[in-house]
C-alpha positions as CSV (number, residue, x, y, z in Angstrom):
1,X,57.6,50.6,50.2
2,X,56.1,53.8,50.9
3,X,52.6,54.5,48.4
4,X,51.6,58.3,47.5
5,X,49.0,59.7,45.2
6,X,49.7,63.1,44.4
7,X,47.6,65.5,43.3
8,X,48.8,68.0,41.1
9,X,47.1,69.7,38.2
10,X,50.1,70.7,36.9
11,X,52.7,68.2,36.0
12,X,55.5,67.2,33.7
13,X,56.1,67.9,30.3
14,X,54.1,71.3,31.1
15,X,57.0,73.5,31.4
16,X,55.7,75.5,35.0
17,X,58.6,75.2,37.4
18,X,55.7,73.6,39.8
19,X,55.7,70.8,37.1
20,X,59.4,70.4,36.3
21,X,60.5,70.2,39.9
22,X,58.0,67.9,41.3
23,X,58.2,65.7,38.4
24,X,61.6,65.3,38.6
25,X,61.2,65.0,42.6
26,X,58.5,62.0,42.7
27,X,61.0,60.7,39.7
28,X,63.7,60.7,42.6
29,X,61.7,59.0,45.4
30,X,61.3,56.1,43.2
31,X,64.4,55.1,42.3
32,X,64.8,55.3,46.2
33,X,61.4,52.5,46.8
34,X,58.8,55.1,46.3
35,X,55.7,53.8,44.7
36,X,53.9,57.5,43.3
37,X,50.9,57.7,41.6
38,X,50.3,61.2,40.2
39,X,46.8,62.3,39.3
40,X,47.3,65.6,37.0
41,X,46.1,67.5,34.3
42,X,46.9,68.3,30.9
43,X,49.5,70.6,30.1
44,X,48.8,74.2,29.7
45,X,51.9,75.2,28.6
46,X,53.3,73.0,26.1
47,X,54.1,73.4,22.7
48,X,50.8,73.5,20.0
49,X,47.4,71.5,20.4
50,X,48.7,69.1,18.1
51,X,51.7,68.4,21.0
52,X,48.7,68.0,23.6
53,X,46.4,66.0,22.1
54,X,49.1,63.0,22.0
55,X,50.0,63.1,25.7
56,X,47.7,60.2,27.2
57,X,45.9,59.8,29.5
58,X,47.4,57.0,30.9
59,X,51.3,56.8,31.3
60,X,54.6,55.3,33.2
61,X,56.8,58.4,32.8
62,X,60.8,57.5,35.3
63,X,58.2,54.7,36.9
64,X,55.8,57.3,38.6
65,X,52.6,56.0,37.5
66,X,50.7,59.3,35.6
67,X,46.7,59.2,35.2
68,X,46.1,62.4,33.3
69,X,42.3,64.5,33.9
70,X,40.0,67.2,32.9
71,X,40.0,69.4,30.0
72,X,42.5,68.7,27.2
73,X,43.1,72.4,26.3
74,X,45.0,75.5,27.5
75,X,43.2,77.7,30.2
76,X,45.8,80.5,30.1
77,X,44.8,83.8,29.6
78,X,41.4,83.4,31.1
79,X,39.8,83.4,34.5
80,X,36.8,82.1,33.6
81,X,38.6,78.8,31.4
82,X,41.0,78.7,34.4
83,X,37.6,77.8,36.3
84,X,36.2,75.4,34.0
85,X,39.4,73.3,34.0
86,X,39.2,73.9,38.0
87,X,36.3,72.5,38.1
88,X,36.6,69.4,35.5
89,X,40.0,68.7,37.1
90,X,38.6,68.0,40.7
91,X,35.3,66.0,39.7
92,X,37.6,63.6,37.6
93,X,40.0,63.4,40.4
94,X,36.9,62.7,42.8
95,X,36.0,59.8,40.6
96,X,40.0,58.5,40.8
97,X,40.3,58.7,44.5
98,X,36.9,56.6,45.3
99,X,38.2,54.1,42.9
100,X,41.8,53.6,44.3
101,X,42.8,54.1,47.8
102,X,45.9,51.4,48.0
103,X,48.2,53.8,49.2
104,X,49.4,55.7,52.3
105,X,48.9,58.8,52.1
106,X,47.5,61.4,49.4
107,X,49.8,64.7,48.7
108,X,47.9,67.6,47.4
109,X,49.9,70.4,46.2
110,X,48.1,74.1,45.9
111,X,47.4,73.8,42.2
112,X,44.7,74.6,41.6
113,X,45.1,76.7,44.8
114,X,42.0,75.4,47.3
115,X,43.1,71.9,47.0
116,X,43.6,71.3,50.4
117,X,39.7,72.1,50.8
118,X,38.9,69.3,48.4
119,X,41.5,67.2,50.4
120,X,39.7,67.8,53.5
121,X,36.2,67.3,52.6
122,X,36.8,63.7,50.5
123,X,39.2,62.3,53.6
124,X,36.2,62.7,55.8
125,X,34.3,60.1,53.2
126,X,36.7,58.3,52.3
127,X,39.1,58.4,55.4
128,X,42.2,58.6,54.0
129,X,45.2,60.6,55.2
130,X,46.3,63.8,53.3
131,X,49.6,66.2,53.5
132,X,49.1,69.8,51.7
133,X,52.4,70.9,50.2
134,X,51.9,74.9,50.0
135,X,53.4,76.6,46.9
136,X,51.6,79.7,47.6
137,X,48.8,80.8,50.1
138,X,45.2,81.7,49.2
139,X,43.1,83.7,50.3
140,X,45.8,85.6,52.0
141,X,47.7,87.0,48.6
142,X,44.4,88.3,46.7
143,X,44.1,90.1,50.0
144,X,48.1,91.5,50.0
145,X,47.2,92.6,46.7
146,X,44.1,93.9,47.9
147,X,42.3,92.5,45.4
148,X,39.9,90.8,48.3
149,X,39.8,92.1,52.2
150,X,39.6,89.5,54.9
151,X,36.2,90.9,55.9
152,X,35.0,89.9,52.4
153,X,32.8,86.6,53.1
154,X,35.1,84.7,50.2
155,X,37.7,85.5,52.2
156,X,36.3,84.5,55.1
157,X,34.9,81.2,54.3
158,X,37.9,80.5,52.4
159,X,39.9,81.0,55.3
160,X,37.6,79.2,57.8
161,X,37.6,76.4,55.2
162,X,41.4,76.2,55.0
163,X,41.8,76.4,59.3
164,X,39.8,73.3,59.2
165,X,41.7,71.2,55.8
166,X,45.1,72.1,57.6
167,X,44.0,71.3,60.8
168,X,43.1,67.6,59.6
169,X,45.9,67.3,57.5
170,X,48.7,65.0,59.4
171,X,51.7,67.6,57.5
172,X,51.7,70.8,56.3
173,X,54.8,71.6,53.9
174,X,56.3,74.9,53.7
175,X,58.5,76.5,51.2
176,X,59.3,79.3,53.3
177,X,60.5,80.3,56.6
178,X,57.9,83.4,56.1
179,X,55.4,81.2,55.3
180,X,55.4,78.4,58.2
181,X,55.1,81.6,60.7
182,X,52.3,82.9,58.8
183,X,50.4,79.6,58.8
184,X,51.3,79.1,62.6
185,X,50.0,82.6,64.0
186,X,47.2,83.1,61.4
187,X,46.0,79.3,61.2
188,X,46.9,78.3,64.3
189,X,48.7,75.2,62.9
190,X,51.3,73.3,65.4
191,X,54.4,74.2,64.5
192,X,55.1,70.1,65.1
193,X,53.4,69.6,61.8
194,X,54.6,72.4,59.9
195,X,57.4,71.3,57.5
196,X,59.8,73.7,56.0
197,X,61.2,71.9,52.8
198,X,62.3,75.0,50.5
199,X,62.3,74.5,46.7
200,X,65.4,74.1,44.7
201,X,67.0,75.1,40.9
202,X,65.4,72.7,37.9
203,X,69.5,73.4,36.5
204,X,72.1,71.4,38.4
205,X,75.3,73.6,38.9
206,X,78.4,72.9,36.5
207,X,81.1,74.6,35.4
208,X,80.7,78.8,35.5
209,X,79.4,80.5,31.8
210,X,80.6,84.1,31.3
211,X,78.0,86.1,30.4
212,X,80.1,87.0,27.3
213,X,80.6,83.6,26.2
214,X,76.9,82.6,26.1
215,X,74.6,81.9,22.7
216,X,72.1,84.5,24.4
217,X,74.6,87.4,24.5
218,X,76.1,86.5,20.6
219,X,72.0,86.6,19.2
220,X,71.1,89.5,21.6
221,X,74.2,90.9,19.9
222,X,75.7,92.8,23.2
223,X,78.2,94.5,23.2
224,X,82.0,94.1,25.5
225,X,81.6,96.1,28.3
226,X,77.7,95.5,28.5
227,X,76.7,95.4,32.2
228,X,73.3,92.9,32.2
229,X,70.7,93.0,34.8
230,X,68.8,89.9,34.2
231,X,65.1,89.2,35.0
232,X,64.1,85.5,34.3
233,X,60.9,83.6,34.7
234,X,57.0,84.3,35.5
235,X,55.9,87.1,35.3
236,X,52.6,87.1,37.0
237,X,50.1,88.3,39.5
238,X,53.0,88.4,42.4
239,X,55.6,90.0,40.4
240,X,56.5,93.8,40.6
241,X,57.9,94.4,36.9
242,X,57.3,98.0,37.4
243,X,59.9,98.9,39.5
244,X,62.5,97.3,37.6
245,X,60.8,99.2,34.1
246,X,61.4,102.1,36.4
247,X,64.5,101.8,37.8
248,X,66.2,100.8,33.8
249,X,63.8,104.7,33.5
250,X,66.7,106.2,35.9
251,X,69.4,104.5,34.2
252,X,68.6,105.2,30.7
253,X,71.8,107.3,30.6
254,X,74.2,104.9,31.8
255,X,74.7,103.4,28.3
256,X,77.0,100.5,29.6
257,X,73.9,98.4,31.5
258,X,71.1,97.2,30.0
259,X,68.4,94.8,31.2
260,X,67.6,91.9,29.9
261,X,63.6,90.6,31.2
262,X,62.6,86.7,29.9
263,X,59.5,85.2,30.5
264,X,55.4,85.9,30.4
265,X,52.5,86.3,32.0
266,X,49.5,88.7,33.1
267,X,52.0,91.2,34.1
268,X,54.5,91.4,31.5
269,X,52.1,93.7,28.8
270,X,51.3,96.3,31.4
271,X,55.3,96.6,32.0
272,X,56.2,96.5,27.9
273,X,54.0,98.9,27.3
274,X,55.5,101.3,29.8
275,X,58.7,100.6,28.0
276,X,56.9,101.7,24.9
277,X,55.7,104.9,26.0
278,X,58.9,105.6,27.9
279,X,60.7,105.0,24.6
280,X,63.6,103.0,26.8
281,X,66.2,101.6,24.6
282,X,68.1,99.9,27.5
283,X,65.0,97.3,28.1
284,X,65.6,93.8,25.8
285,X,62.9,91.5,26.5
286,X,62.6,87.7,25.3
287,X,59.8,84.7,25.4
288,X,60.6,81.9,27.9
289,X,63.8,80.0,26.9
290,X,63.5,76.1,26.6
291,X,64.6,74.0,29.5
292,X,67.8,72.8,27.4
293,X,68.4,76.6,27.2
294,X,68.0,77.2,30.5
295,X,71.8,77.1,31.7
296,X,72.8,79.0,28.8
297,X,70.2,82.1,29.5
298,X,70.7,82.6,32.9
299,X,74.5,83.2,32.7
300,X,73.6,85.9,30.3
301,X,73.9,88.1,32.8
302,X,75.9,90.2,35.6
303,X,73.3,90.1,38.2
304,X,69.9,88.6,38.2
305,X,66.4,90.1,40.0
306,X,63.9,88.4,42.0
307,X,60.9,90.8,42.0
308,X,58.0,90.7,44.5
309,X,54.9,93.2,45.2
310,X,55.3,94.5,48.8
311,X,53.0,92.1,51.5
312,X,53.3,89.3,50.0
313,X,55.7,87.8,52.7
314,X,55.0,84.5,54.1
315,X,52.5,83.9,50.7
316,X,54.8,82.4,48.4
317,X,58.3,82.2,47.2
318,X,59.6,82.8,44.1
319,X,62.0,79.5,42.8
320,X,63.5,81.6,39.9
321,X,66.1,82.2,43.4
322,X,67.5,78.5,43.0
323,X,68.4,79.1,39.4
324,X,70.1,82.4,40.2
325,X,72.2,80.6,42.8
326,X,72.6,77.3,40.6
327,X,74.0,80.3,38.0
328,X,76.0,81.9,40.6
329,X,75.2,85.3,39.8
330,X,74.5,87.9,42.3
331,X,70.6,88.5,43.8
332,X,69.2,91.5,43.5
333,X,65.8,91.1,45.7
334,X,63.4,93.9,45.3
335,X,61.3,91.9,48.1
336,X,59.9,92.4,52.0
337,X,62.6,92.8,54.4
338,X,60.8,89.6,56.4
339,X,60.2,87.3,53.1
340,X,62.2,84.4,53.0
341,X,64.5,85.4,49.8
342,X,65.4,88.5,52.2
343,X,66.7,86.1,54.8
344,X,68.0,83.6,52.5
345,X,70.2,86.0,50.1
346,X,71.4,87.7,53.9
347,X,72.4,84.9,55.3
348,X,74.1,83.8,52.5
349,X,75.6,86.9,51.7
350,X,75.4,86.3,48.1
351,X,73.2,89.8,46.6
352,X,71.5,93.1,48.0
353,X,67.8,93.4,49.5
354,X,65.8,96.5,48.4
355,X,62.2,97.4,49.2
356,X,59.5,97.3,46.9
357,X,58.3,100.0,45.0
358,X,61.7,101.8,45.7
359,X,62.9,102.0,42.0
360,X,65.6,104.7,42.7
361,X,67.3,102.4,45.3
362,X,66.7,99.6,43.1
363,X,68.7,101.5,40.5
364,X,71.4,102.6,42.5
365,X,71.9,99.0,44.0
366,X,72.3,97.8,40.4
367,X,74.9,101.0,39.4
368,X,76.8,99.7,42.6
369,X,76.9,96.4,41.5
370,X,78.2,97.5,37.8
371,X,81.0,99.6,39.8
372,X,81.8,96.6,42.4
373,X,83.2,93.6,40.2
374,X,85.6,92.4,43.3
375,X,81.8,92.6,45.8
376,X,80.2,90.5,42.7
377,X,82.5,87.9,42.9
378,X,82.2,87.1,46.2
379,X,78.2,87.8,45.9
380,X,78.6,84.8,42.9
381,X,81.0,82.5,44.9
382,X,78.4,82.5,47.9
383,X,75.6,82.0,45.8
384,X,77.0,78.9,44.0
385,X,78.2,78.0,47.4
386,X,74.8,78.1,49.1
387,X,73.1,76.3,46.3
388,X,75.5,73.5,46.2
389,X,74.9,72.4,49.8
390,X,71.2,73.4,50.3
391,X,69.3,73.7,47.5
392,X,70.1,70.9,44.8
393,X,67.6,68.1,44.0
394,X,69.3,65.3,45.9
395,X,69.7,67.5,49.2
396,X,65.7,68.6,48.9
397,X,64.9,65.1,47.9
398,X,66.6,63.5,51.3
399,X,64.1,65.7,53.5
400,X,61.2,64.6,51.8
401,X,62.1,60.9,52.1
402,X,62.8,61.4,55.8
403,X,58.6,63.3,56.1
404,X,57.0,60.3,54.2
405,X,59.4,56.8,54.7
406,X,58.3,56.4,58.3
407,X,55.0,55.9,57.1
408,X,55.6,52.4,55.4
């Protein structure tokens, strides 16, 4: 029976996508013989404090074995109590690994984001073997958003220290085809070790919701004929709502589309408050929906955007794509042409690629769309088609057996 510890600082019932896929993967493995031992955090995203000071500490959640650490409070919102949980998170999990190591492997995921550092430096103690399983890629996105430069000596020892963790690491997974080619050329890793397992959509597919037809619509109180350009999900450092504030600027006069932006984060303020002061009236915006929501609020929509700031190809991935496909609505991906939601919605043939910072092609995409419906169905076929037999928990869940069973 293959043994894992995973590291994760985020984890289920914290409602980050990192947390609801990866807790119901590691759920998956062991009805399949797994034996998982997560060691986590406390949810930062989860109802009030009252909800978070019941979670325990220790707990048997779908039999993956869950040892929760650190700070029992939320760090959103601030850099410097993002550091302090950091900090308390990987001195507690220091103290868990030197007292277990019955297993076969440790899996670190990238949260908190220099994990596989930590990895590397406690598997030279304690000699265990570690895989990093890369959600996103640090230093290399503060420095697309050129919020570091690579001759900054952060940078640089950050890098140096992350050549040297994936080097020792025995695989390195990938959720990108962007991503494995930047960790190849700009960490010389093997391509041999590189993995590329892509993420998938929390929402299993099931029978097709009109937008029309949805709760969302009825309380939104849209009306027939409404064209809906839907943005869903984080809203964070990587995301570029701008352009789509912009591009709703050009359409302001086209009275039958409206867009319709759900979710939070660092970002989403700077973006309302350009609404605001552009006095658009064809801009709705909504809090995150609840997971039992989740199908319901993504067929509120026509077409559904994927939004990332230009360079950050090969750095991450954003997962709201699985749920857009699991929806089968059409992408619209304001993204690098060399990112892997590029290749992925072109070789699926299910949406349209536009550049970033391009809001009057953006816009005109999006009009074409609205005057297209016979283009949208087949964009909405392909995407259900595409999710169906790549992206589904089961299909992602096969490849990961396959990288860890041999090891038993």
């Amino acid at each position: 029976m293959p043994r894992l510890t995973v590291l994760s600082q985020v984890y289920t019932p914290d409602t980050q996508s990192t947390a609801q896929l990866f807790g119901a993967l590691f759920e998956t493995l062991v009805q399949r013989g797994f034996e998982i031992h997560v060691i986590c955090g406390y949810p930062a995203m989860i109802g009030d404090e009252n909800q978070r000071r019941q979670i325990p500490a220790w707990e048997k959640l779908n039999g993956v074995s869950i040892r929760r650490v650190g700070l029992n409070s939320s760090y959103r919102g601030s850099l410097l109590r993002r550091a302090t949980h950091y900090i308390f998170y990987l001195s507690h999990v220091s103290i868990e690994l030197c007292r277990s190591r019955d297993c076969d492997v440790v899996v670190g995921l990238t949260n908190p984001p220099f994990t596989p550092i930590f990895l590397w430096a406690w598997s030279k103690i304690l000699r265990f073997r570690y895989d990093v399983l890369l959600q996103d890629l640090f230093p290399d996105g503060l420095v697309a958003l050129a919020q570091w430069d690579f001759s900054d000596w952060r940078a640089a020892i950050w890098r140096t220290l992350n050549r040297r963790a994936f080097a020792r690491a025995e695989q390195l997974f990938v959720i990108g085809r962007d991503m494995a080619k930047l960790v190849e050329r700009e960490y010389a890793v093997p391509a041999n070790k590189i993995r590329f397992v892509p993420n998938w959509a929390i929402m299993e597919r099931s029978t097709d919701l009109p937008p029309e037809r949805t709760e969302l619509w009825s309380r939104l109180g849209f009306q027939p004929g409404t064209f809906v350009v839907q943005y869903s999900g984080n809203m964070g450092i990587w995301h570029d709502l701008e352009v789509i504030v912009m591009a709703a600027e050009i359409l302001r006069g086209c009275d039958e589309i409206k867009f319709l932006l759900i979710g939070g984060g660092l970002r989403r303020e700077g973006a309302e408050r350009v609404c605001r002061d552009l006095r658009l009236t064809n801009v709705v915006w909504e809090s995150f929906q609840p997971r039992d929501k989740l199908r319901d609020s993504l067929s509120c929509s026509h077409a559904s955007l994927v939004s990332f700031r230009r360079g950050l190809q090969g750095v991450a991935v954003p997962c709201k794509i699985y749920g857009i496909l699991a929806s089968a609505k059409p992408v619209l991906a304001v993204v690098d042409e060399a990112s892997e939601i590029a290749e992925l919605v072109r070789e699926e043939h299910c949406g349209l690629v536009v550049e970033p910072d391009d809001p009057a092609a953006l816009a005109e995409k999006i009009k074409w769309l609205w005057q297209n419906p016979d283009a949208r169905a087949r964009m909405s076929k392909n995407a259900a088609r595409a999710q169906e037999q790549k992206y589904t928990l089961m299909a992602i869940a096969d490849r990961y057996e396959h990288a860890w069973k041999p090891r038993q």
